[in-house]
Structure formats: C-alpha cells, structure tokens
Residue, then its C-alpha position, 0 to 999 in steps of 0.5 A: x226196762x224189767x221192772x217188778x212192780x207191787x200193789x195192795x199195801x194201805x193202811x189197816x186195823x190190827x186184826x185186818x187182812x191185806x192182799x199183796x200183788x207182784x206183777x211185772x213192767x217191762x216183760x220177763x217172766x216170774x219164776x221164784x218169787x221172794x216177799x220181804x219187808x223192811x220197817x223203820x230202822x231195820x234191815x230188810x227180811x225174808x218174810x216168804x217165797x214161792x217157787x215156780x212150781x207153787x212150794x212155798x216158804x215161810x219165815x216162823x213169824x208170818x207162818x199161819x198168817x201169811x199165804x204166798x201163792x201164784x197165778x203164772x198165767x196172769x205171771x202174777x205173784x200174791x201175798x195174802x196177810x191176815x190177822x195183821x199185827x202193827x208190828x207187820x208195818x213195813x215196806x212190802x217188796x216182792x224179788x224175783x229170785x232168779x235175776x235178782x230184780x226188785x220191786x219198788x215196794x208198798x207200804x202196809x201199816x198196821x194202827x189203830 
C-alpha cells in the first residue's frame, strides 16, 4: 500500500525553526513534491513544491521563510521553516504531485 508519510511537525515558539520530512511507505518513488497546509477553519493551501530536478516554488507568504529542498537517494523530500509565526500553525501535508497521493500530515503549532 503507497503511502506517504510526514514527520517534524511539533509545538514551537514564534520566531523558532521546524524541519519537515515527506518519506514514502509502501515503495514508489518521489518526483514532484508538493507542502501544503490546512489550519482550523480554512481550506488546504499550497505552501511550496519541488520538482524532481530540485526547482522550487513558493507561495509569496512563505517565500524567504521557507526551504523545500530533496534528498532523492534517500527518496526523501524536506521543508525547512524558520522564523515561524503562530499564524504557520497548521496541518503540514506533503503530495506527490505526479500520482496524486497524500500524506497523513503533521501538526506544527506555532505559541507562546
């Protein structure tokens, strides 16, 4: 079963720094990768994505804060986020763009 799978999310101070993973379960390999977020009352947004090659896009909030970046011989996808705002607080969720699949998600909230 193709599963994808995220891991970092936890419970941080404004102005800290989190590490998001995507990995897979269940054996396929990543290509395009795309982080998005879902908070409390809102719908799910893009927040970055990543080709296979490394190219990267960002949606204008995160720019400058946030870093997707890869690791393809550990088939292993990354978001690096810093200076972390309690507005970031949210359900992190990594896709595989190309087939479509999901990741469970990890919670990042961002309090004092």
């Amino acid at each position: 079963q193709v599963q994808l799978v995220e891991s970092g999310g936890g419970l941080v101070q404004p102005g800290e720094s989190l590490k998001l993973s995507c990995a897979t379960s269940g054996g396929f390999w990543l290509n395009a990768v795309g982080w998005y977020r879902q908070a409390p009352g809102k719908q799910r947004e893009l927040v970055a994505s990543i080709s296979r090659d490394g190219n990267t896009n960002y949606a204008d909030d995160m720019k400058g804060r946030f870093t997707a970046s890869r690791d393809n011989a550990k088939n292993t996808v990354y978001l690096q986020m810093n200076s972390l705002k309690p507005e970031d607080t949210a359900v992190y969720f990594c896709k595989a763009l190309d087939t479509g699949y999901w990741g469970r998600g990890t919670q990042v909230t961002v309090s004092s």
